[in-house]
C-alpha positions in Angstrom: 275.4 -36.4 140.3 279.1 -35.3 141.4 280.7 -34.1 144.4 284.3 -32.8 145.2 286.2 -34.0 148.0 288.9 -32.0 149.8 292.4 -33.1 151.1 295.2 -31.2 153.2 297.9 -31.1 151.2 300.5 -33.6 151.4 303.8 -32.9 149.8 304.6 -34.9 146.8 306.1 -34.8 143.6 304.4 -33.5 140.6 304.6 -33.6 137.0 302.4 -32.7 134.3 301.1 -36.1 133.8 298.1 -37.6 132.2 298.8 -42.0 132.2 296.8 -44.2 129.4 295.9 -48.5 128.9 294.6 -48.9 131.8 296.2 -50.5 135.7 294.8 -53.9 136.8 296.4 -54.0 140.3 293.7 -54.9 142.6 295.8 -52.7 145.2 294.8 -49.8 142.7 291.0 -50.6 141.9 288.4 -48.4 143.5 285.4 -49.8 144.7 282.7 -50.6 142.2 281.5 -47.3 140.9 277.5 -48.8 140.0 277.1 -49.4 143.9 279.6 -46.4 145.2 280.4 -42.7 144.4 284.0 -41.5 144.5 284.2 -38.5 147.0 286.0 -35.1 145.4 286.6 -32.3 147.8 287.8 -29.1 145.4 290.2 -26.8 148.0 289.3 -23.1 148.8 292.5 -22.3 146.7 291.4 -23.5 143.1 289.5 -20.2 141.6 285.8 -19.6 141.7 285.3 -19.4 137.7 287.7 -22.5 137.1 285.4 -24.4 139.8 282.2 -23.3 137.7 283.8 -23.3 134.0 286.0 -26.3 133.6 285.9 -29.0 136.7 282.7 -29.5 137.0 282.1 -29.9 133.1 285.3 -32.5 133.5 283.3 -34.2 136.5 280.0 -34.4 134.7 281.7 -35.6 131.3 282.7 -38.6 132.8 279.6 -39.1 135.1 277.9 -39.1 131.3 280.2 -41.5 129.7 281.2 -43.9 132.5 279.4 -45.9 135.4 281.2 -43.5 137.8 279.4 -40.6 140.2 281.0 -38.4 141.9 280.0 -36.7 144.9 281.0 -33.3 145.5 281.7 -32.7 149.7 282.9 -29.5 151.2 284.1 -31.5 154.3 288.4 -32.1 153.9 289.3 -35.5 153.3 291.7 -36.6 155.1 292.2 -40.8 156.2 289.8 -41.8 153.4 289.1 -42.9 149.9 288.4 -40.2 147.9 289.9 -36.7 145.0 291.5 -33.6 146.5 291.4 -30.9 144.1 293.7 -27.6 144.5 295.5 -25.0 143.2 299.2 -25.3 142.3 302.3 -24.4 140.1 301.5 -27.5 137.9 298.8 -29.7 136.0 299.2 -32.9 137.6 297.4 -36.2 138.9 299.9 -37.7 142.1 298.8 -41.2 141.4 297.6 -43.7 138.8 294.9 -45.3 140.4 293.4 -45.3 143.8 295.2 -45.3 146.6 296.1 -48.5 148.5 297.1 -46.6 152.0 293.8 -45.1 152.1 294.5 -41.9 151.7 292.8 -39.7 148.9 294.2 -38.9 145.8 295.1 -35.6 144.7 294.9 -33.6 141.7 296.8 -30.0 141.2 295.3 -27.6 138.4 296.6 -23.7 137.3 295.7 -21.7 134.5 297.4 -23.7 132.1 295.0 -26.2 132.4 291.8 -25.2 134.5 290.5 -23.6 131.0 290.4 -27.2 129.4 287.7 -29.3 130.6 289.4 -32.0 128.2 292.6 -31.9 130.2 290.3 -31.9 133.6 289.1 -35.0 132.1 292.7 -36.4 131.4 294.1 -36.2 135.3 290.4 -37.5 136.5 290.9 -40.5 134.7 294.7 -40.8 135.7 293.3 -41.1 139.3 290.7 -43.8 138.2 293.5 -45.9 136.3 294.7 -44.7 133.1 298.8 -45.6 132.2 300.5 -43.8 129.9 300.3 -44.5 126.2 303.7 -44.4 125.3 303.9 -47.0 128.1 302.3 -49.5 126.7 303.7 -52.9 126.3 303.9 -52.5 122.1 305.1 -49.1 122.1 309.1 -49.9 120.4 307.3 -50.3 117.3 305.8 -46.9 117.4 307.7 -44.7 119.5 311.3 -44.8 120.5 312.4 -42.9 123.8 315.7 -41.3 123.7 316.7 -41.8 127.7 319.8 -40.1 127.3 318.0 -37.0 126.7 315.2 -37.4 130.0 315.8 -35.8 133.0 316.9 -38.3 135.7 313.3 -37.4 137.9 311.4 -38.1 134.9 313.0 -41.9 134.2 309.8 -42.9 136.0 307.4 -41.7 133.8 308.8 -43.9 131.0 308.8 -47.5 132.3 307.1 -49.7 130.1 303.7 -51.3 131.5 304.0 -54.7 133.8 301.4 -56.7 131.5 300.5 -58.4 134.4 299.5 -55.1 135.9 297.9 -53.3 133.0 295.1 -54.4 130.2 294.8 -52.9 126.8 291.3 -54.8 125.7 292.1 -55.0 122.3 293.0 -51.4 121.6 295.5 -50.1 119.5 298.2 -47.8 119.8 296.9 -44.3 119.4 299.4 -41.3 118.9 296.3 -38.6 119.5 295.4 -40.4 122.7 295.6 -37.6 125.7 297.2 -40.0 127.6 300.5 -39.9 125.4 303.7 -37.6 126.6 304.5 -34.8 123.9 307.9 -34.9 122.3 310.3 -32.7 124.7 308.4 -34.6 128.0 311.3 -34.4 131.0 314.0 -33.2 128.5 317.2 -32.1 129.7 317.8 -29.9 127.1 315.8 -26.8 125.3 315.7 -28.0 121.9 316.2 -32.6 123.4 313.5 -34.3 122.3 312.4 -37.2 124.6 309.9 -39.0 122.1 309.8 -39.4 118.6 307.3 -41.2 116.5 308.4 -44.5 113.9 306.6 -45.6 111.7 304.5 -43.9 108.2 303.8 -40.0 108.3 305.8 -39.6 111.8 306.3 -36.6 111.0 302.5 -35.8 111.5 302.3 -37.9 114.2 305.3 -36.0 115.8 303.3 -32.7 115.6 300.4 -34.8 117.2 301.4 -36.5 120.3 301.0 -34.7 123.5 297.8 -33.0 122.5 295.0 -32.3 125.0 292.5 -30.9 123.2 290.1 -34.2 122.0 289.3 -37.5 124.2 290.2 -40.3 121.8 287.0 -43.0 122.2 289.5 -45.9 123.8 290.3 -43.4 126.9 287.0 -44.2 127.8 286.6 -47.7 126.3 289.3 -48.6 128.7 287.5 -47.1 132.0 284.2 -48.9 131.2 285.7 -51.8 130.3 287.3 -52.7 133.0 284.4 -51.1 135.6 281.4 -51.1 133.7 280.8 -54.6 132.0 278.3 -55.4 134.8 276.2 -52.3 134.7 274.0 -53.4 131.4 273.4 -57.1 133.0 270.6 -58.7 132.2 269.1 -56.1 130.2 270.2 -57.1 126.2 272.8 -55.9 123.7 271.9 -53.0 121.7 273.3 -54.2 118.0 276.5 -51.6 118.2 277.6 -50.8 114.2 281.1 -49.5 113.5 283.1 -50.6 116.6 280.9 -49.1 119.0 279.6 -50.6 122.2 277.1 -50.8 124.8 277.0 -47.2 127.1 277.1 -48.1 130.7 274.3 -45.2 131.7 272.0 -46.2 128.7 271.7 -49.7 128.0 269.8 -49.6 125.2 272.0 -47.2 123.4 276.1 -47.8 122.0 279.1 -45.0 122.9 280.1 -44.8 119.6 283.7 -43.7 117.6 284.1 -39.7 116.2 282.0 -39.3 113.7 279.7 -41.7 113.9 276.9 -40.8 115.8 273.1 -42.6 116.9 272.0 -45.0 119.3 274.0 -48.0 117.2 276.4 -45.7 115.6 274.9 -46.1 112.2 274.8 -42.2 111.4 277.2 -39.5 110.3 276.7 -35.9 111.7 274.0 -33.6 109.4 275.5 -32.3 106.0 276.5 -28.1 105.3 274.6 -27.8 101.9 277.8 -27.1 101.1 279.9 -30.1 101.8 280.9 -32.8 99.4 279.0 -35.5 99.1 278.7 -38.1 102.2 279.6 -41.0 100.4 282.3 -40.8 97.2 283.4 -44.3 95.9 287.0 -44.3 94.4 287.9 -44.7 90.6 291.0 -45.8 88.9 291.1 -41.8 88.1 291.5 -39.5 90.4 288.3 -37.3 91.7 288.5 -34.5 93.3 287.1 -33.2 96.8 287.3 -29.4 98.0 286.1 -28.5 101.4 286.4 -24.7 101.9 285.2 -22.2 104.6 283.7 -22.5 108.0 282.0 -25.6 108.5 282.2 -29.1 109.5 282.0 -31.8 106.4 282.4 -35.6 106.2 283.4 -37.5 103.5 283.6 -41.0 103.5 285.5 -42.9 100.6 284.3 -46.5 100.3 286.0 -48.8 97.6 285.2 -52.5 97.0 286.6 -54.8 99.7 289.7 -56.0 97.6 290.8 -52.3 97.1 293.2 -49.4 98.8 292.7 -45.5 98.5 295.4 -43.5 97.7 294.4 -39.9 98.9 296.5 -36.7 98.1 295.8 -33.3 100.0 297.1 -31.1 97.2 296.2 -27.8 99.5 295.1 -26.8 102.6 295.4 -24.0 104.4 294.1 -24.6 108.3 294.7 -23.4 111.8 298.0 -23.0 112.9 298.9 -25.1 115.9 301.7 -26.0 117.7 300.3 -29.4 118.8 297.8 -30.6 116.1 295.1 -32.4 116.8 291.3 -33.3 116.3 289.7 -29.8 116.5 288.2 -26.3 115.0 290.3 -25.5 112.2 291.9 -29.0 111.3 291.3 -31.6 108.6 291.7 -35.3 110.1 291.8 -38.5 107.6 291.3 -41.7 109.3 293.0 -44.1 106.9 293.8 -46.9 109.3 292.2 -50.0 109.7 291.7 -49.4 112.9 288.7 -46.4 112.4 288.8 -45.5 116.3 292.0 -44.2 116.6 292.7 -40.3 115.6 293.4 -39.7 112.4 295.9 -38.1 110.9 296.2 -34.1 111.9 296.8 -31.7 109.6 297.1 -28.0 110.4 298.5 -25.1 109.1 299.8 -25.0 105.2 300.3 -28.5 103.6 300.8 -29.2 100.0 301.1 -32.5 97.9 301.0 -34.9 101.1 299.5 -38.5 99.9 298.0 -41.3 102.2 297.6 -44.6 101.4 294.9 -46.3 103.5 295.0 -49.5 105.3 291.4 -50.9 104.2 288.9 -50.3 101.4 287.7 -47.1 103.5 289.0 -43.7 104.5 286.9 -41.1 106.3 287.6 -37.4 106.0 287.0 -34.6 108.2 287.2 -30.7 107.7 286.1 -28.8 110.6 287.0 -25.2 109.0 286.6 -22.2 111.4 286.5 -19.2 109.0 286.4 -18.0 105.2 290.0 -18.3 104.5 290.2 -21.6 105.3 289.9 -24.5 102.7 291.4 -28.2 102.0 291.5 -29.3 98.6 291.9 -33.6 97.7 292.1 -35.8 95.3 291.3 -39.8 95.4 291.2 -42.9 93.3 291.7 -46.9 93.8 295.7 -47.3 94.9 296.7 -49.9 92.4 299.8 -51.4 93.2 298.3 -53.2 96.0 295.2 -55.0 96.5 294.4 -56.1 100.5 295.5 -59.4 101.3 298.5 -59.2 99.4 
């Protein structure tokens, strides 16, 4: 169930802002969402087909994922608790977090971003909490922010998290989160880049950040588990594989990391006949694997414990993209440890690029759109270092 709450506009300041870890302020926290709805009241001004197409798919993706309902109202809401959403020259959420004054929170959407339920999504989840990623408490050994190049108004935008304020559960930095600020975010300058990624394959990683095509599985980890644990009480653990964990709405049943799919996260999506194989084990010799055309394939490369993958794409030829991300038209390799995090994004032309992964597997992904379209890759065991050492 959902419902849309209005609110006169106030005047504020807005940015194009989506926030990620998630705010512990109790100032901040709305009331329980298993015993309360959140009103939204969507403005006369936001059109007609964005209302039908986009919000309420944004509305109803949460509802299906989280403990929260929303309940759409056509009254304005004015001294109360509740989401405003209306038209405007921006994409923007004006607060991370409920309100403490009282006062609803609003949400400004335009054509840039009413035709993305995904980004819908994004500035929902601001208002229930979400911090920025590049905020987060570990980001200097991931990220480094170039503040001579930010915009004086945008400063704000790029304060590390109070730790006291914020909680990450366990979750690890993730460069495709939609939570994360692209590269040029508040630059002063045309061609000034505000954020640039550190680290292995950065230069992937730059072409990554800032997406908002694809929820990563920790923006909603984060939501549920800091309002959700007490929705499944009582009522037993459903035996979550693959880092998944019990869903709030259906207790018997785990939300589970992209790909893996089932009640306990035990299955991969159905094979194309013609997809490689499922499951390839790595040789001291390199094997290769070609995906190729329009369809979605999964590969996953499982070596013995003690063992590393070395993975080379020596071709592909995928959508072009100015922010790549999980999507139609991309290959993704997850080669961290870490298998809910995005992968690695490739799109467009790439040639001889080689991964090492972090553990004994690696998961590939090929979701090809049309007939020109391929990805060709070798793998074998990565021999100059076992794990552990």
């Amino acid at each position: 169930m959902y419902k849309l709450v209005f609110i006169c506009c106030c005047i504020f300041s807005f940015f194009l802002l989506i926030y990620s870890s998630i705010r512990t302020d109790p100032s901040v926290k709305w009331p329980d969402p298993i015993e309360n709805s959140i009103k939204i009241h969507i403005h006369y001004t936001v059109h007609f087909s964005c209302i039908n197409s986009k919000v309420l798919d944004a509305i109803k993706e949460i509802e299906d994922n989280t403990c929260f309902n929303f309940e759409i109202v056509d009254r304005e809401l004015s001294v109360e608790e509740g989401i405003i959403v209306f038209w405007g020259d921006i994409c923007a959420s004006s607060f991370i977090g409920k309100r403490s004054d009282k006062l609803p929170n609003s949400i400004l959407i335009n054509d840039y971003c009413c035709g993305n339920s995904v980004y819908v999504q994004g500035l929902i989840l601001q208002a229930l909490g979400l911090e920025y990623e590049h905020n987060r408490f570990d980001r200097e050994t991931f990220v480094h922010i170039h503040k001579n190049n930010i915009q004086e108004i945008g400063l704000q935008y790029f304060n590390i998290e109070n730790t006291n304020d914020s909680k990450t559960y366990s979750t690890n930095y993730d460069y495709g989160s939609i939570t994360h600020g692209w590269p040029s975010m508040f630059t002063k300058y045309y061609y000034g880049q505000t954020i640039t990624v550190k680290g292995k394959h950065s230069e992937i990683y730059q072409k990554m950040i800032g997406q908002r095509r694809s929820l990563s599985f920790n923006e909603y980890k984060l939501i549920n588990h800091y309002y959700c644990n007490q929705a499944c009480i009582n009522k037993g653990i459903p035996p979550c594989q693959n880092d998944g964990y019990q869903h709030p709405n259906y207790c018997y049943k785990c939300q589970c990391p992209y790909p893996y799919e089932g009640d306990y996260c035990n299955y991969i999506p159905a094979k194309h006949p013609r997809c490689p194989d499922y499951k390839v084990q790595p040789k001291v010799h390199e094997t290769e694997l070609k995906f190729w055309n329009n369809q979605n394939c999964y590969t996953f490369i499982q070596g013995a414990a003690d063992k590393l993958i070395l993975i080379k794409i020596t071709q592909a030829h995928l959508n072009y993209e100015g922010t790549c991300a999980r999507g139609d038209g991309t290959l993704e390799i997850k080669y961290k440890r870490d298998k809910t995090l995005m992968g690695l994004c490739f799109c467009g032309y790439v040639r001889n690029y080689e991964i090492i992964s972090e553990n004994s597997l690696a998961i590939i992904i090929y979701r090809g759109v049309n007939e020109a379209q391929y990805a060709y890759l070798t793998y074998k065991i990565y021999e100059n270092r076992r794990l552990g050492r």
